[in-house]
N, C-alpha and C positions, 0 to 999 in steps of 0.2 A: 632535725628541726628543734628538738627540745635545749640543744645543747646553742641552739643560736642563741634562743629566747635567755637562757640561763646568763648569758655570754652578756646579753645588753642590760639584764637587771644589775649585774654585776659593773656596769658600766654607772649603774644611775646612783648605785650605792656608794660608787667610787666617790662620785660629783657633790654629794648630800658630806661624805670626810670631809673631801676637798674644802669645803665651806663652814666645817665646825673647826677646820683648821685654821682655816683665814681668818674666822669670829674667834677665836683664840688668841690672836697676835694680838689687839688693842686692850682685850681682858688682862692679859698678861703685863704689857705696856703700862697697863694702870699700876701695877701694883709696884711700877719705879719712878716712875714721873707725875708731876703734876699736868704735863703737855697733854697729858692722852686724859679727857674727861667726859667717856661714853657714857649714857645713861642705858637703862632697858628698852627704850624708845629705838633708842643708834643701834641696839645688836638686833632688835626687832627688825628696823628698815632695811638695816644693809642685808641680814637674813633674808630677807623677803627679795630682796634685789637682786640679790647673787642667785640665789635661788629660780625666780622667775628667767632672767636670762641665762643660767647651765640647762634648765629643762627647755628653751626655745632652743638653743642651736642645740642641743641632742635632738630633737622631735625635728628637727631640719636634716641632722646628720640622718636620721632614718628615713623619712619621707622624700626626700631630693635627692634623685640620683647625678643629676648633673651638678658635675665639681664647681663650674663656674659660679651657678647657681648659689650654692652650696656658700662658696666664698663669699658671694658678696649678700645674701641672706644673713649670716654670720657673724660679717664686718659691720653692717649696718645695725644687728642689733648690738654689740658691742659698744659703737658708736654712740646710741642711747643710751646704753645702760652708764656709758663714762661722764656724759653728758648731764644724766639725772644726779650722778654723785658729785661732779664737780658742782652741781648747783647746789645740791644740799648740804653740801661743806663750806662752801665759800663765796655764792651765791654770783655766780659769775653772768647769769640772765636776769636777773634783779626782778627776780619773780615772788609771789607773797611766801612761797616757803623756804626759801632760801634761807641758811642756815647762819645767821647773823647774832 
């Protein structure tokens, strides 16, 4: 049992790289182009973003045993999470925080 538990922290630690990875690539990007012009606000939100939806579908990949479930639990937050960032890039809902 210890070795399960060990097994999924190592899973969430994974997810937390994975995403200082991702925040890495526009940081990086800045320092060649003028194209890429994130502030501490941009690495804050998309942190927070990327963040909040790797820890939903993990807490789903644990909690839900049915795959179907599973899938489309997943897909739908996905779905949002692409949803909120195409809006805050480019404001594709023409909502007050659209990124303009």
């Amino acid at each position: 049992m210890l070795n399960f538990l060990h097994m999924k922290n190592k899973r969430v630690i994974l997810i937390f790289l994975i995403i200082f990875i991702l925040l890495l690539i526009p940081l990086i990007a800045m320092q060649f182009t003028n194209e890429v012009d994130w502030t501490i606000a941009d690495f804050v939100i998309m942190g927070f973003l990327l963040s909040v939806t790797s820890i939903c579908c993990e807490l789903i990949m644990r909690k839900i045993k049915n795959i179907k479930k599973r899938i489309f639990l997943c897909s739908s937050i996905l779905l949002i999470f692409f949803l909120i960032w195409a809006e805050l890039a480019v404001g594709i809902l023409g909502s007050p925080f659209a990124g303009y």
